[in-house]
N, C-alpha and C positions, 0 to 999 in steps of 0.2 A: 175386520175379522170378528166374527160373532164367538159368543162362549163355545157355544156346540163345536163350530172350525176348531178352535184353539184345542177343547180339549180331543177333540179328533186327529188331528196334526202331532200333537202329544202322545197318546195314545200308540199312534201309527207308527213315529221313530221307537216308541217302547216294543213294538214287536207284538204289541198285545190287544187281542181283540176285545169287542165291549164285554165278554161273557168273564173274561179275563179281570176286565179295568173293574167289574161289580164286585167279582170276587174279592177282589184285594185292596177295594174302596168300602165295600156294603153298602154301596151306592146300587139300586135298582137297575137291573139291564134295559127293562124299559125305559127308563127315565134319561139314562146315558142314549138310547135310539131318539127317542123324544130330539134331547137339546143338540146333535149332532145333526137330523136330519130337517130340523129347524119348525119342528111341529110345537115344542115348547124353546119358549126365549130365555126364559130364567127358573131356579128353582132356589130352595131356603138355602140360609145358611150353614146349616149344618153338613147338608148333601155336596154345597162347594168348599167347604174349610177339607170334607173327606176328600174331594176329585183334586184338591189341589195336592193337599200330602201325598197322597197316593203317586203324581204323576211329578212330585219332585216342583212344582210352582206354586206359586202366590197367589192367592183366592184376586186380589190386585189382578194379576198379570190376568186372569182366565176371565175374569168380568171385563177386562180394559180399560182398567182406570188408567194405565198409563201404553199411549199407541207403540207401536216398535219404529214408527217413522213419521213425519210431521204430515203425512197424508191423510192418514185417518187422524189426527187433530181438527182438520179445515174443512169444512164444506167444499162439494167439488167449485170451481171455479175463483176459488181465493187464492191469490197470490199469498209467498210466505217473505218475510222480511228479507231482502239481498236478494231475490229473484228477479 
């Protein structure tokens, strides 16, 4: 899952659209179309430390430093240990 998905997914169960998530981040409405519609892949630190507070997660969790399942760890075609 890419930052833009995640914080879209997020987003979504919040009930709250991006004009919403700018408001209450001061994060650019642009820039939240941008990385949800995957025109921009990343942007500073500062704009994710805000998307993360905002939306209750971990600057970690929104970039993917750590996957939700051993899938997105592995290249497709890798067995995983005990498979």
């Amino acid at each position: 899952m890419t930052l833009g998905e995640r914080i879209k997914v997020i987003r979504e169960k919040r009930g709250w659209s991006q004009n919403e998530l700018s408001r209450r981040s001061g994060v650019r409405q642009a820039l939240i179309s941008e990385l949800e519609s995957g025109k921009k892949h990343n942007t500073t630190g500062v704009a994710l430390k805000r998307l993360a507070l905002t939306l209750g997660v971990t600057v970690d969790y929104l970039v993917g430093m750590y996957a939700e399942d051993e899938s997105e760890l592995l290249p497709a075609g890798v067995a995983t240990v005990g498979a």
